[in-house]
C-alpha positions in Angstrom: -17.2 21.6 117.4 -14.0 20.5 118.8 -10.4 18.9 118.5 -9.8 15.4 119.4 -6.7 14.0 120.4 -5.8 10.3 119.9 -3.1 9.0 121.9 -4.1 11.3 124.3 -2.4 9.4 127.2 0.8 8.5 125.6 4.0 10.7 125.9 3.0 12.6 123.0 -0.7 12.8 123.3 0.1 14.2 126.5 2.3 17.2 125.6 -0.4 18.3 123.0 -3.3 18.2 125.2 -0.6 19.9 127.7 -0.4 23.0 125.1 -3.6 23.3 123.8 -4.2 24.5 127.3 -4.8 28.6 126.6 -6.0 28.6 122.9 -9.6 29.1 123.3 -10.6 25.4 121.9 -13.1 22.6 122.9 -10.9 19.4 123.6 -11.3 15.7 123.6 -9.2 13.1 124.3 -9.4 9.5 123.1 -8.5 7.2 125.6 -9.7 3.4 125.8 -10.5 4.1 129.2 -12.2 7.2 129.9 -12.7 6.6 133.2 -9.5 6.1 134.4 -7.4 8.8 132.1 -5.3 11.3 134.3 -6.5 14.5 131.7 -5.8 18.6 131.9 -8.8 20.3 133.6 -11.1 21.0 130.8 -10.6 18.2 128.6 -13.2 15.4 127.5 -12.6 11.8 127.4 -14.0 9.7 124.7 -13.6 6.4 124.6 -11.9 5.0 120.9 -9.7 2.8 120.0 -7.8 2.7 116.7 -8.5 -0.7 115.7 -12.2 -0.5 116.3 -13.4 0.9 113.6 -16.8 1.1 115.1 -15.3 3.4 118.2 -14.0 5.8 115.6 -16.9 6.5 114.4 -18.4 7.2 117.5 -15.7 8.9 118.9 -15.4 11.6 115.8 -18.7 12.5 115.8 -18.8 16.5 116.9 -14.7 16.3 115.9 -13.8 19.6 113.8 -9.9 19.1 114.3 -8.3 15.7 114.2 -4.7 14.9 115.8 -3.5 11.7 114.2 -0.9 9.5 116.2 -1.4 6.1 115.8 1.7 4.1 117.5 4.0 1.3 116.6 1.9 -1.6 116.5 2.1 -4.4 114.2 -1.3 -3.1 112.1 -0.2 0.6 112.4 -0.6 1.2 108.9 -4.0 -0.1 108.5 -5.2 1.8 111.8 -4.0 4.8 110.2 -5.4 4.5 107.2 -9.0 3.5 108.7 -8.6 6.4 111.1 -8.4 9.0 108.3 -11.2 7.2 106.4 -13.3 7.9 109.3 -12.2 11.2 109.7 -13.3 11.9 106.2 -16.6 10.3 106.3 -17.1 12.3 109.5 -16.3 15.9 107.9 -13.8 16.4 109.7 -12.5 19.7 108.7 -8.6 20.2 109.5 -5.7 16.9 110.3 -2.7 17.1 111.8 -0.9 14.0 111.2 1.8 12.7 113.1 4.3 11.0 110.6 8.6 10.8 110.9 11.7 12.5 110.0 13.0 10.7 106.7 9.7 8.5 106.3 10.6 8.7 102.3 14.6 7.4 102.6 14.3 5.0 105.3 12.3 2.7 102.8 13.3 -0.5 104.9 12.6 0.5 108.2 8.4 -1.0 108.9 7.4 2.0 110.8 9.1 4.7 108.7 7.6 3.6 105.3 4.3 2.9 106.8 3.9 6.7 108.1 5.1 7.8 104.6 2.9 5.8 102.8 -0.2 7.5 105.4 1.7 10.7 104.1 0.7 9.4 100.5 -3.2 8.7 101.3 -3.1 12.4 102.2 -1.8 13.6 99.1 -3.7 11.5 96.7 -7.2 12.2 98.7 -6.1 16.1 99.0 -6.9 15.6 102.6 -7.1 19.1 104.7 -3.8 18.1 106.8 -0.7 19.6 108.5 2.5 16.8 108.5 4.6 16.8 110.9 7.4 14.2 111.3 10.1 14.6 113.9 12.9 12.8 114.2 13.9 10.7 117.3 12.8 12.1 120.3 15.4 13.6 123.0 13.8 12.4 125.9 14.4 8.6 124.7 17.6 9.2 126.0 16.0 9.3 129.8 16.4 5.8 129.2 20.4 6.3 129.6 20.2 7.2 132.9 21.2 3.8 133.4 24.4 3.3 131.5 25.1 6.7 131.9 25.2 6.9 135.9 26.4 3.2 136.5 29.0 2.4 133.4 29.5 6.0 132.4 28.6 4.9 128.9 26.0 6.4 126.3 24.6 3.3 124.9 22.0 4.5 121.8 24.0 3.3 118.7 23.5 6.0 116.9 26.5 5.7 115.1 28.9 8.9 113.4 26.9 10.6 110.8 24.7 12.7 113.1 21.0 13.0 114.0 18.9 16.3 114.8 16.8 14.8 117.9 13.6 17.0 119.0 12.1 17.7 121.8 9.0 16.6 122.5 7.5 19.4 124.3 8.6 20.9 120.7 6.3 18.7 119.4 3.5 19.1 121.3 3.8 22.7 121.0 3.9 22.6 117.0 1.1 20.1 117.0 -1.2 22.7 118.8 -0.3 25.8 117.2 -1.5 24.1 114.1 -4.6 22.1 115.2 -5.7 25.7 116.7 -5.0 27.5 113.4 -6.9 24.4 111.9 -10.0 24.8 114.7 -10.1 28.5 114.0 -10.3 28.9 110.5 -13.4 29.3 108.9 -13.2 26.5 106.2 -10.7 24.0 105.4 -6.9 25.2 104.8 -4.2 23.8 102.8 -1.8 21.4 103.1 1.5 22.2 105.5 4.5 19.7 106.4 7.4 20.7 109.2 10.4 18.8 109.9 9.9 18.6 113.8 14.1 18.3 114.7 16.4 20.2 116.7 19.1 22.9 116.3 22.2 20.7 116.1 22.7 17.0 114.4 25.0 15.0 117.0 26.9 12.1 116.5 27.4 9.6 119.3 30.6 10.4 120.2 29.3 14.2 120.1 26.3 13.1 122.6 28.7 11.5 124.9 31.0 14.5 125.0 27.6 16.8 126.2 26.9 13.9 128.9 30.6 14.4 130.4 30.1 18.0 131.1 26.4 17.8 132.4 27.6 15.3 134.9 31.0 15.8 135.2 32.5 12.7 135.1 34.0 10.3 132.4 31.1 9.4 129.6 32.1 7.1 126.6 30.2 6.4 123.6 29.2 2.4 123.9 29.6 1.9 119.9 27.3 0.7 117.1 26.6 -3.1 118.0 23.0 -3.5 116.6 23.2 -7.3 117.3 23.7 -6.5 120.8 21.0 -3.7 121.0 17.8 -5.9 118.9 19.0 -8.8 121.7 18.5 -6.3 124.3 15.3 -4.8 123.3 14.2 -8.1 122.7 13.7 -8.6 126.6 11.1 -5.7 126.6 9.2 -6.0 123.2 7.9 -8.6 120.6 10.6 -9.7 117.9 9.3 -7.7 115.0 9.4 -4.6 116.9 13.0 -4.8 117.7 13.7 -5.5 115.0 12.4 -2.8 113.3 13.9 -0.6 115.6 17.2 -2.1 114.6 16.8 -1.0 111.4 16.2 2.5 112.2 19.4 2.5 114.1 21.2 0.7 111.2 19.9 3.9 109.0 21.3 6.5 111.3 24.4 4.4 111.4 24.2 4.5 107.7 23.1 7.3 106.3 22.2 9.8 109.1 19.0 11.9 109.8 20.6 15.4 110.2 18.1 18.6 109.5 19.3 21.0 107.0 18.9 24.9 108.2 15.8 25.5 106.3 14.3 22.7 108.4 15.4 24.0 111.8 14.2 28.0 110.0 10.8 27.0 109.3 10.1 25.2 112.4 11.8 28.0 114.4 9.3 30.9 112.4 6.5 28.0 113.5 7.1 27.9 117.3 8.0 31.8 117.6 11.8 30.5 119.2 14.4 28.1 117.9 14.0 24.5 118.9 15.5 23.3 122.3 19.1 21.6 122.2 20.1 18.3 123.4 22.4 20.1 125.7 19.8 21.9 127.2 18.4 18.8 128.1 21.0 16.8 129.0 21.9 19.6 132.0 18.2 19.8 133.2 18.4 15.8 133.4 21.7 15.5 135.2 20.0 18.5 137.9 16.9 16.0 138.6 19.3 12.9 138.4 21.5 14.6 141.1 18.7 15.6 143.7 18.3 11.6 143.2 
């Protein structure tokens, strides 16, 4: 049997596969083009795609382990849901589903409350699953290079009440300790959830503050216009996604998304360390900014 890995080419998908190197497991990756997906030596393509319900079905047949990431799309709710339907109908035997930090509070925000309600399904169906919902990912901020280098501004609004980002090679790494413990064990185990965040909740003032030591010039926060950020993103994606990502913002503007310690201890005893710091990353970006 083996563990299969949706949104295997994606920047999350990729860090799992990436530590599931090592840990004595049969992998799979679903890609909807096999043929062409860049995967780690040793890893199997299988074409899927999660709004084909038919290609699930094909593509979990032989799956013991299931990592769940479905990404935001318009229908991710329903692919979700289907995708766990499958899953059980298949026998798969152990989940690990992919949801958000504050899923429950952020009621309004499409993408939050469609990951908690998948959250729900799991409970109500007593479904074999670890959760794991991290909250915004550092390496978003790569995207700051930008405003960073050229305006010296840091321009995600995240507004003044502080947010404990994660890494997402902390993510991978939490996603494949548990889909091996799932693989290994003999019959199905119990239900786990882990706040995926890091060790400190920043504001953006605080950010910008790490920014002007790592590159050692002037860095300013670029302030909480969401108006001007949904117009923005509106140039790259369709309406309703910026908009939704509007409201997230307006939530950490609002109301925060800071871990408390027992979230940053349990996911600590989880990964054997403590979960890497903004800072940390913010020096190892300005290195491989500098050498251009």
């Amino acid at each position: 049997m083996a563990i299969l890995v949706t949104g295997s080419t994606g920047t999350i998908g990729s860090q799992v596969l990436a530590h599931l190197q090592g840990r004595n497991v049969d992998v799979r990756a679903m890609t909807r083009s096999p043929e062409t997906a860049r995967l780690p030596a040793g890893v199997i393509p299988v074409r899927g795609d999660p709004g084909d319900v038919e290609s699930l079905r094909a593509a979990f047949q032989g799956i013991s382990t299931l990592f769940l990431l479905v990404p935001n799309v318009a229908d991710e709710l329903t692919q979700a849901m289907l995708a766990l339907t499958v899953a059980r109908e298949s026998g798969v035997k152990g989940i690990v589903y992919l949801s958000v930090f504050k899923g429950a509070a952020y009621a309004d925000v499409p993408h939050f409350a469609g990951k908690y309600t998948v959250e729900r399904m799991i409970d109500a169906l007593d479904l074999p699953a670890t959760i794991l919902r991290p909250a915004y990912f550092i390496q978003n901020d790569f995207r700051q290079k930008d405003p960073l280098l050229t305006f010296g501004a840091y321009g995600a609004p995240i507004g003044a009440k502080g947010i404990s980002m994660v890494d997402i090679r902390d993510i991978g790494e939490a996603a494949a300790i548990e889909l091996a413990r799932r693989e290994h064990a003999a019959a199905p185990l119990g239900r786990e959830t882990y706040e995926l965040v890091g060790p400190d909740s920043l504001t953006g003032e605080e950010i910008a503050a790490i920014w002007r030591k790592a590159l050692g010039r002037p860095i300013r926060y670029g302030g909480d216009d969401l108006g001007m950020m949904e117009q923005r993103l509106r140039t790259m994606l369709p309406a309703w996604h910026a908009l939704d990502l509007r409201l997230m913002f307006a939530r950490y503007q609002a109301d925060g998304a800071a871990a408390t310690p027992d979230d940053v201890a349990r996911l600590t005893r989880l990964l054997g360390r403590a979960p890497r710091a903004y800072a940390s990353f913010a020096r190892d970006a300005a290195a491989q900014w500098a050498k251009g």
